[in-house]
mmCIF file as gemmi writes it, N, C-alpha and C atoms, coordinates in Angstrom:
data_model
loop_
_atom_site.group_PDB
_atom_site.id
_atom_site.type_symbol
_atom_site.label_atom_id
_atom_site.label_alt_id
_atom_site.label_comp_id
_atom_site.label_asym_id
_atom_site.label_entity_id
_atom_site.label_seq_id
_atom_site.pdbx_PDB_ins_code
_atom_site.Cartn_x
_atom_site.Cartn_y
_atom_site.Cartn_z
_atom_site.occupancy
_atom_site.B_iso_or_equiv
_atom_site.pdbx_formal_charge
_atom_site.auth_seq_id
_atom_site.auth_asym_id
_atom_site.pdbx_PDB_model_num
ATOM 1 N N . UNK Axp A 1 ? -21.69 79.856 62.781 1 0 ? 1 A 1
ATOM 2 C CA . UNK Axp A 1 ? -21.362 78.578 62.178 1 0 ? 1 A 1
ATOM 3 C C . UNK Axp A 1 ? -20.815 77.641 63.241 1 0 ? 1 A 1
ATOM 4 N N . UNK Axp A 2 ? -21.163 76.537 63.093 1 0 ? 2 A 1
ATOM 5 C CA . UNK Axp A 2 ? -20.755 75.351 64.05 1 0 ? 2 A 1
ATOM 6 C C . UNK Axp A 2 ? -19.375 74.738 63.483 1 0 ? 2 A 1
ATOM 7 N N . UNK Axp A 3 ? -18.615 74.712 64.372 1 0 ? 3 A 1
ATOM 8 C CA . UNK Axp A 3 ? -17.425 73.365 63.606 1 0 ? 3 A 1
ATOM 9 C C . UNK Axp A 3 ? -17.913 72.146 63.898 1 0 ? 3 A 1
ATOM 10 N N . UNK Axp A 4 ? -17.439 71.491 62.84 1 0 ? 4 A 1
ATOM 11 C CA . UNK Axp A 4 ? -17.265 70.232 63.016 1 0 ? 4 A 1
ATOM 12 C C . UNK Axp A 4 ? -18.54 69.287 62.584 1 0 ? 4 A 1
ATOM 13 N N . UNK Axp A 5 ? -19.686 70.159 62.811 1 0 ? 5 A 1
ATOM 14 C CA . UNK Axp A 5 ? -20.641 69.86 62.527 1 0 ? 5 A 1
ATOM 15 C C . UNK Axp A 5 ? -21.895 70.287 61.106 1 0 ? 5 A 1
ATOM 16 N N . UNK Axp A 6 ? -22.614 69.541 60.399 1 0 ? 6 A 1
ATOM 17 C CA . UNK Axp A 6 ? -22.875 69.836 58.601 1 0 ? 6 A 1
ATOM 18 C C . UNK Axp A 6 ? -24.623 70.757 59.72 1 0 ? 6 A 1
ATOM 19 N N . UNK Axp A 7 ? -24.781 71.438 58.591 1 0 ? 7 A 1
ATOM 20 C CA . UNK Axp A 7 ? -25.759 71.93 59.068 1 0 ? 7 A 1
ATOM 21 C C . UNK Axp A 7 ? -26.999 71.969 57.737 1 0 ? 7 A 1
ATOM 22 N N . UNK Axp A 8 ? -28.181 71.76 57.919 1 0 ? 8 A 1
ATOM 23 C CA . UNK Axp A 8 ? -28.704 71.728 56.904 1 0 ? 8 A 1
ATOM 24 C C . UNK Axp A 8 ? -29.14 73.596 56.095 1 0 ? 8 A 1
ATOM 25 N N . UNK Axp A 9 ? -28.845 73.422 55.307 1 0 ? 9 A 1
ATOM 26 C CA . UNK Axp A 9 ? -28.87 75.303 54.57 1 0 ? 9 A 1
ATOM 27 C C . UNK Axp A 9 ? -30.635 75.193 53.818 1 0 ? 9 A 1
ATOM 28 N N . UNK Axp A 10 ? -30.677 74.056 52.85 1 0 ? 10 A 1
ATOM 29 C CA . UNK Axp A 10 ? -31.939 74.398 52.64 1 0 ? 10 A 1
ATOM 30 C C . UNK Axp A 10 ? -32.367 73.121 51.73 1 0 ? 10 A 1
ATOM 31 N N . UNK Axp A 11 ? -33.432 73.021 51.303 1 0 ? 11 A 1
ATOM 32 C CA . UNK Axp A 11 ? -34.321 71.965 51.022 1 0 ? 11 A 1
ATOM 33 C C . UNK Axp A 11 ? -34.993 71.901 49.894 1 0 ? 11 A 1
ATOM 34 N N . UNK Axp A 12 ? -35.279 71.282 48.806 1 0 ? 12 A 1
ATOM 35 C CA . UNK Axp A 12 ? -35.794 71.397 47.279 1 0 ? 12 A 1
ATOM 36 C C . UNK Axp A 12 ? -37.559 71.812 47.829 1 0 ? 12 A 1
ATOM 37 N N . UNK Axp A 13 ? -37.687 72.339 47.004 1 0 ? 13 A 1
ATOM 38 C CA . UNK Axp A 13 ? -39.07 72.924 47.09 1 0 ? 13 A 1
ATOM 39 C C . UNK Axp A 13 ? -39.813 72.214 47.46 1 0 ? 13 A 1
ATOM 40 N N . UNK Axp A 14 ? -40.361 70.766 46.938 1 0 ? 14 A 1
ATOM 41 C CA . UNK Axp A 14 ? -41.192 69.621 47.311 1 0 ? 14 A 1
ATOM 42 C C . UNK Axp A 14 ? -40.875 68.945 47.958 1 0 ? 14 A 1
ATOM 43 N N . UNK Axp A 15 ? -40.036 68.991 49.119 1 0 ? 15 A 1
ATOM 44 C CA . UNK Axp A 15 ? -39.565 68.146 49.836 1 0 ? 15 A 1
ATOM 45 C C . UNK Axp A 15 ? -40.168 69.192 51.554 1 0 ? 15 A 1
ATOM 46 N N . UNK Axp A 16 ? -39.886 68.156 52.783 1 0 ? 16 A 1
ATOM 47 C CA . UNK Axp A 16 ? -40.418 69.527 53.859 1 0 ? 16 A 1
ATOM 48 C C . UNK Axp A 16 ? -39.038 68.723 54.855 1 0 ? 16 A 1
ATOM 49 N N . UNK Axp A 17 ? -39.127 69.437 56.205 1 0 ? 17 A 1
ATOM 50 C CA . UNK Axp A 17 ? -38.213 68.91 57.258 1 0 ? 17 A 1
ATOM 51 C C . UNK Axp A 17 ? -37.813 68.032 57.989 1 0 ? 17 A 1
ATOM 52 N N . UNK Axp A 18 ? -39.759 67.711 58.045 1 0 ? 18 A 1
ATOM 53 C CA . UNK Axp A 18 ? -39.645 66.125 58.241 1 0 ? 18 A 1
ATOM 54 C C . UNK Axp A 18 ? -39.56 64.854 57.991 1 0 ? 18 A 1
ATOM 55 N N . UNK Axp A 19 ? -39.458 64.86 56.542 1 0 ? 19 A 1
ATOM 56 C CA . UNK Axp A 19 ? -39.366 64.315 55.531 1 0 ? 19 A 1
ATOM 57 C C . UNK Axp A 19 ? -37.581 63.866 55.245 1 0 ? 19 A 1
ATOM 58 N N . UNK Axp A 20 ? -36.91 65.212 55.119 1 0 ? 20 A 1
ATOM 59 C CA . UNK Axp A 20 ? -35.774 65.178 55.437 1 0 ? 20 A 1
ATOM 60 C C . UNK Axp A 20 ? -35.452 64.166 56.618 1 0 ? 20 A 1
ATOM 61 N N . UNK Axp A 21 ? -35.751 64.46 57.806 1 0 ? 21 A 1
ATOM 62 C CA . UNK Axp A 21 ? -35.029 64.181 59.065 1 0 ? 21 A 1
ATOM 63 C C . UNK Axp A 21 ? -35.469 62.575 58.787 1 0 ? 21 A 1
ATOM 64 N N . UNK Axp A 22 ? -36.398 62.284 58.493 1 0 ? 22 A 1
ATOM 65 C CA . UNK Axp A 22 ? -37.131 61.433 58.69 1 0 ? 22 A 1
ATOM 66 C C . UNK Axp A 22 ? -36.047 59.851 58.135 1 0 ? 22 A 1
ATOM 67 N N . UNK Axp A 23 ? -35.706 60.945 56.798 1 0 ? 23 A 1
ATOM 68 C CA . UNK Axp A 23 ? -34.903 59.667 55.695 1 0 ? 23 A 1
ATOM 69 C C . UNK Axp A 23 ? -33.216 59.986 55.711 1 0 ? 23 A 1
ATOM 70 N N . UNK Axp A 24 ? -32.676 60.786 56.981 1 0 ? 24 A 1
ATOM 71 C CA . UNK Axp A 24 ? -31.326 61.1 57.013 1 0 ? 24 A 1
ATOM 72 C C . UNK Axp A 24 ? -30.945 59.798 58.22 1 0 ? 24 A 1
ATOM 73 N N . UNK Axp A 25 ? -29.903 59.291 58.316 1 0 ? 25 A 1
ATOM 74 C CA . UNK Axp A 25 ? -29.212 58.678 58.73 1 0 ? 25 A 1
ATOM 75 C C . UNK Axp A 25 ? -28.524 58.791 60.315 1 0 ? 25 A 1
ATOM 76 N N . UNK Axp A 26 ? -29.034 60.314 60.611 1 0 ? 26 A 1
ATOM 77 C CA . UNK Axp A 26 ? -28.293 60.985 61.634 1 0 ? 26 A 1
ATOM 78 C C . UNK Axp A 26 ? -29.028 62.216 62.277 1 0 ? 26 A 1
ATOM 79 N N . UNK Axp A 27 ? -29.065 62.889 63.22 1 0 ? 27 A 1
ATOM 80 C CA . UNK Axp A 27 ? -29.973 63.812 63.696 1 0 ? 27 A 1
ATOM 81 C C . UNK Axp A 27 ? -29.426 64.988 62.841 1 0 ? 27 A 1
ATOM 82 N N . UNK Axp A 28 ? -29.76 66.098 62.257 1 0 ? 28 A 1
ATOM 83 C CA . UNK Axp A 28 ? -29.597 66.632 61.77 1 0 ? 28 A 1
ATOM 84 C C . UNK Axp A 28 ? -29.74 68.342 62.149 1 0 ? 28 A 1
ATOM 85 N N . UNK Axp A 29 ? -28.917 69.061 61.705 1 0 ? 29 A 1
ATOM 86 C CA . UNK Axp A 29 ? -29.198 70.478 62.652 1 0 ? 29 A 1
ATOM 87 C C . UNK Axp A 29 ? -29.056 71.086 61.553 1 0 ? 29 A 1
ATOM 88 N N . UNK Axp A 30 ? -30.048 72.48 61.997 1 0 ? 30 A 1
ATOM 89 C CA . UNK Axp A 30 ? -30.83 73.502 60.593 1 0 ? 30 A 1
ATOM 90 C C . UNK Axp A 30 ? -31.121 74.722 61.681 1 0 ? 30 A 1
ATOM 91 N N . UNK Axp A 31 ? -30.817 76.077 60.411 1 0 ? 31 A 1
ATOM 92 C CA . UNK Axp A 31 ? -31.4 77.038 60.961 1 0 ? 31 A 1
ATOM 93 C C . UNK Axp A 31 ? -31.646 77.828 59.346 1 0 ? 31 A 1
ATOM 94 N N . UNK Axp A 32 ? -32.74 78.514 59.399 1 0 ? 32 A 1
ATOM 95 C CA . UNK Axp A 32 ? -33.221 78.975 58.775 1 0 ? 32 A 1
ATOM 96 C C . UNK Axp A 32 ? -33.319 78.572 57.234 1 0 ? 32 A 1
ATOM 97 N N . UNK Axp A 33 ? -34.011 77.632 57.195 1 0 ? 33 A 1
ATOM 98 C CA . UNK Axp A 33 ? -33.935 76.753 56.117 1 0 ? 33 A 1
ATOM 99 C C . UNK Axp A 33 ? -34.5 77.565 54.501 1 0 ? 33 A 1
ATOM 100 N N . UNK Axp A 34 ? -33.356 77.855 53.589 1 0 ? 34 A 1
ATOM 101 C CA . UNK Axp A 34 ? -33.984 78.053 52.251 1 0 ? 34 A 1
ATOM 102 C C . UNK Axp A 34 ? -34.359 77.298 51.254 1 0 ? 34 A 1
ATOM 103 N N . UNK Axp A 35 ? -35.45 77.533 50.493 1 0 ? 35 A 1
ATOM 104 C CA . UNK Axp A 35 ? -35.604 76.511 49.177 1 0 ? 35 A 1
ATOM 105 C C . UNK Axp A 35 ? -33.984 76.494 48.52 1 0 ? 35 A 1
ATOM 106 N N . UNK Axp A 36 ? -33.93 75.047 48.365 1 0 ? 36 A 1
ATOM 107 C CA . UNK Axp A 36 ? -32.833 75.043 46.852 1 0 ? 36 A 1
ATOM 108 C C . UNK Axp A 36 ? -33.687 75.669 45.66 1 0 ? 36 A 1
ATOM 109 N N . UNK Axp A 37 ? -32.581 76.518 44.982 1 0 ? 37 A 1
ATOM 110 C CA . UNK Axp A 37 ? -33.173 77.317 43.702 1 0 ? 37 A 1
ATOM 111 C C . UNK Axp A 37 ? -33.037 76.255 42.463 1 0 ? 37 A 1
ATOM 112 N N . UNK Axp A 38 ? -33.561 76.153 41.636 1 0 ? 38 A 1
ATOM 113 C CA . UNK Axp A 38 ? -33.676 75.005 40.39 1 0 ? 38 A 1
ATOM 114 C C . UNK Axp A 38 ? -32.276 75.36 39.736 1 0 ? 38 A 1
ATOM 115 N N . UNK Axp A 39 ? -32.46 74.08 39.021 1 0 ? 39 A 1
ATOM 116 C CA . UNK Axp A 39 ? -30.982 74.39 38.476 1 0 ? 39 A 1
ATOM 117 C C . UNK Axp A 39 ? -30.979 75.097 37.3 1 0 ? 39 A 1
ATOM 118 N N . UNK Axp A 40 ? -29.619 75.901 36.605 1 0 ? 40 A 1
ATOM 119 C CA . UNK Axp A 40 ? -29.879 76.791 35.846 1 0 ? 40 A 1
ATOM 120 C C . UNK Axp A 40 ? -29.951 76.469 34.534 1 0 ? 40 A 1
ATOM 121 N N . UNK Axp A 41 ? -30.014 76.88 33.76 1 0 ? 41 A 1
ATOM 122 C CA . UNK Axp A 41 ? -30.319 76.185 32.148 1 0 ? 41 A 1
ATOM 123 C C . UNK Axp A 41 ? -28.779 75.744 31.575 1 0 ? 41 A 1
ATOM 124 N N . UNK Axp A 42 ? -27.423 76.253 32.353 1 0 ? 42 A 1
ATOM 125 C CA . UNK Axp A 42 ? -26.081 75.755 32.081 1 0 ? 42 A 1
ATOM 126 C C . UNK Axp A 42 ? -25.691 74.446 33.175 1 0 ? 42 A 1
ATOM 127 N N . UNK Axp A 43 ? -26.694 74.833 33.637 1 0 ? 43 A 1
ATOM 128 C CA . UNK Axp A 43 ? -26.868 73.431 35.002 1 0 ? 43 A 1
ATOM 129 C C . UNK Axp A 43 ? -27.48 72.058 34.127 1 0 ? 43 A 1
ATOM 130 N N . UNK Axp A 44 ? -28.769 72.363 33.223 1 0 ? 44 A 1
ATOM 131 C CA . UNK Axp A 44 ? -29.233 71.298 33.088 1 0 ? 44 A 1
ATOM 132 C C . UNK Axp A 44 ? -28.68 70.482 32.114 1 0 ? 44 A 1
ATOM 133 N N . UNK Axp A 45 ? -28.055 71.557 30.822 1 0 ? 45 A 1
ATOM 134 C CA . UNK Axp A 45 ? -26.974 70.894 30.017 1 0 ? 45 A 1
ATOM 135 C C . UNK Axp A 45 ? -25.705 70.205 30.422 1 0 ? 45 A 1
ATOM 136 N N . UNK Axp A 46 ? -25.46 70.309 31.406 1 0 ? 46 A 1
ATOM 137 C CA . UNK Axp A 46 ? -24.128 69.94 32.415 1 0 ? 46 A 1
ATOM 138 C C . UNK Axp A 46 ? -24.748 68.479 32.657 1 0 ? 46 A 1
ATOM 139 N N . UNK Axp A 47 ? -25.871 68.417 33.523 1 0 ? 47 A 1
ATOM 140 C CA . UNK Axp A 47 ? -26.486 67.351 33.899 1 0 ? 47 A 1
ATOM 141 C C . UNK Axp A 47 ? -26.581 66.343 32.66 1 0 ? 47 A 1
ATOM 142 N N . UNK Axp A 48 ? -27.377 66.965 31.841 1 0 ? 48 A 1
ATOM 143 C CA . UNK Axp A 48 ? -27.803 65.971 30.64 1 0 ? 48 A 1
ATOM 144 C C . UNK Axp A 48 ? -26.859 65.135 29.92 1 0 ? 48 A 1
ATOM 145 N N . UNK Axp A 49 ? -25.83 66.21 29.953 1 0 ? 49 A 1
ATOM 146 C CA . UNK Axp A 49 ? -24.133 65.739 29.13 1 0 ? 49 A 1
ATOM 147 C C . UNK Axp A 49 ? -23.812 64.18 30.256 1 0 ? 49 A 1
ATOM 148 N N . UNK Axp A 50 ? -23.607 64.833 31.276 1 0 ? 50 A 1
ATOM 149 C CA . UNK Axp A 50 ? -22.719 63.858 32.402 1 0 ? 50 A 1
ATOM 150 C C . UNK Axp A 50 ? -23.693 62.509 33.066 1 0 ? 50 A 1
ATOM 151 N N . UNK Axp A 51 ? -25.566 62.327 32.27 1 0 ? 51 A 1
ATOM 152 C CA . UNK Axp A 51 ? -26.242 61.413 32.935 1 0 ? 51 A 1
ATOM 153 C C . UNK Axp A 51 ? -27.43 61.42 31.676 1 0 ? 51 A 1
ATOM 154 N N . UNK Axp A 52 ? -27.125 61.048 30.504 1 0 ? 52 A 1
ATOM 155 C CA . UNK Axp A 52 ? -28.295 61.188 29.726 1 0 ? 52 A 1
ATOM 156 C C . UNK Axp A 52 ? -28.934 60.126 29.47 1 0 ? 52 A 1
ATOM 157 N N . UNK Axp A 53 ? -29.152 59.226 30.697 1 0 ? 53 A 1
ATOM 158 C CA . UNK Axp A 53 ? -30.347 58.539 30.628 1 0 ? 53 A 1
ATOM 159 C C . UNK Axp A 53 ? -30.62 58.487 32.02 1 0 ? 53 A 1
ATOM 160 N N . UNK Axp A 54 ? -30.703 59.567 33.069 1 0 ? 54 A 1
ATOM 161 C CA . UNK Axp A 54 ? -31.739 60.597 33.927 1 0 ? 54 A 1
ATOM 162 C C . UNK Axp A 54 ? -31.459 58.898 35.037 1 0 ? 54 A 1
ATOM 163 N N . UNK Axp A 55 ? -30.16 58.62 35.432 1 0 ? 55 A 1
ATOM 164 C CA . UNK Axp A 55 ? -30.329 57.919 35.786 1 0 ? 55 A 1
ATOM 165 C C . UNK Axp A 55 ? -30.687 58.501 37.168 1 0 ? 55 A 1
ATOM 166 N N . UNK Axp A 56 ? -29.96 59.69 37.627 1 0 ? 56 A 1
ATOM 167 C CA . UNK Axp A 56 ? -30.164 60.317 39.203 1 0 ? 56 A 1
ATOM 168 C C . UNK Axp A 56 ? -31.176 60.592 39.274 1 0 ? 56 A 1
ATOM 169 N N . UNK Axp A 57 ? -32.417 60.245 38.876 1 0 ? 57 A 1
ATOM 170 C CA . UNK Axp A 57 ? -34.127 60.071 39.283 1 0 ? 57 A 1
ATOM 171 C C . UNK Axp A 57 ? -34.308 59.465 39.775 1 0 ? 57 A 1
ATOM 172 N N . UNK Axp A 58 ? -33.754 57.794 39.456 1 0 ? 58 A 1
ATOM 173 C CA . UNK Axp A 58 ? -34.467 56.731 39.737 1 0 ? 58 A 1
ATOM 174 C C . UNK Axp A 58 ? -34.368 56.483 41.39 1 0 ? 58 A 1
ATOM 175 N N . UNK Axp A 59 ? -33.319 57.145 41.456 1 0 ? 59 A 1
ATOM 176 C CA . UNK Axp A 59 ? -33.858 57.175 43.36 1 0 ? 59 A 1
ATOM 177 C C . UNK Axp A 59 ? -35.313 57.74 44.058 1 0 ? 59 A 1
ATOM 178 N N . UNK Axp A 60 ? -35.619 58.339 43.089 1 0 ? 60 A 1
ATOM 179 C CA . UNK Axp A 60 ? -36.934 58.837 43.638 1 0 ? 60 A 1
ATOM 180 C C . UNK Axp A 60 ? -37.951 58.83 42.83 1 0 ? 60 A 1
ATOM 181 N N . UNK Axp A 61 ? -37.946 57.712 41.933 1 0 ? 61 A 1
ATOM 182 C CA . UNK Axp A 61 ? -39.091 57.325 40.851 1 0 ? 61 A 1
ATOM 183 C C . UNK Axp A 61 ? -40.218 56.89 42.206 1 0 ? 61 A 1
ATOM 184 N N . UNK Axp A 62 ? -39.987 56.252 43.269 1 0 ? 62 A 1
ATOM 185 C CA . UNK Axp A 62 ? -40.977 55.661 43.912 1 0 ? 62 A 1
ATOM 186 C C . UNK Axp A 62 ? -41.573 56.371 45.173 1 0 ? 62 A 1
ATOM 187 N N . UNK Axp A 63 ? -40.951 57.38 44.945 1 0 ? 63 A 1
ATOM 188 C CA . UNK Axp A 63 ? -41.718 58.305 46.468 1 0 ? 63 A 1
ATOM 189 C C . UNK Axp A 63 ? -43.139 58.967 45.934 1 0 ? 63 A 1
C-alpha cells in the first residue's frame, strides 16, 4: 500500500482503464484492477429510498 496516495482497486464492469484515466482529473495509480460487484438487493433498496427519482444516472444518461 502507498501512503498518501488513492489507488484505483477496481472498475464497474462497463467501464475500461482508459476510459477511467481518460475522465479523472489527475494521473491515477492501479494495480490489479477488480470489477466492482453490483450492488446488492439491500443496496438497491437503500439507493431507491435515499434517490427515488434515479437522479445519480443522469450523469451518465449521455455517454
Amino acid at each position: 500500500m502507498y501512503r498518501g496516495e488513492m489507488i484505483l482497486k477496481s472498475i464497474h464492469p462497463d467501464a475500461d482503464i482508459e476510459l477511467v484515466a481518460k475522465n479523472t482529473g489527475f494521473p491515477i495509480r492501479y494495480l490489479n484492477i477488480e470489477s466492482t460487484p453490483p450492488p446488492t438487493g439491500e443496496e438497491m433498496i437503500a439507493l431507491r429510498e435515499i434517490d427515488p427519482h434515479d437522479l445519480r444516472n443522469i450523469e451518465f444518461r449521455s455517454l
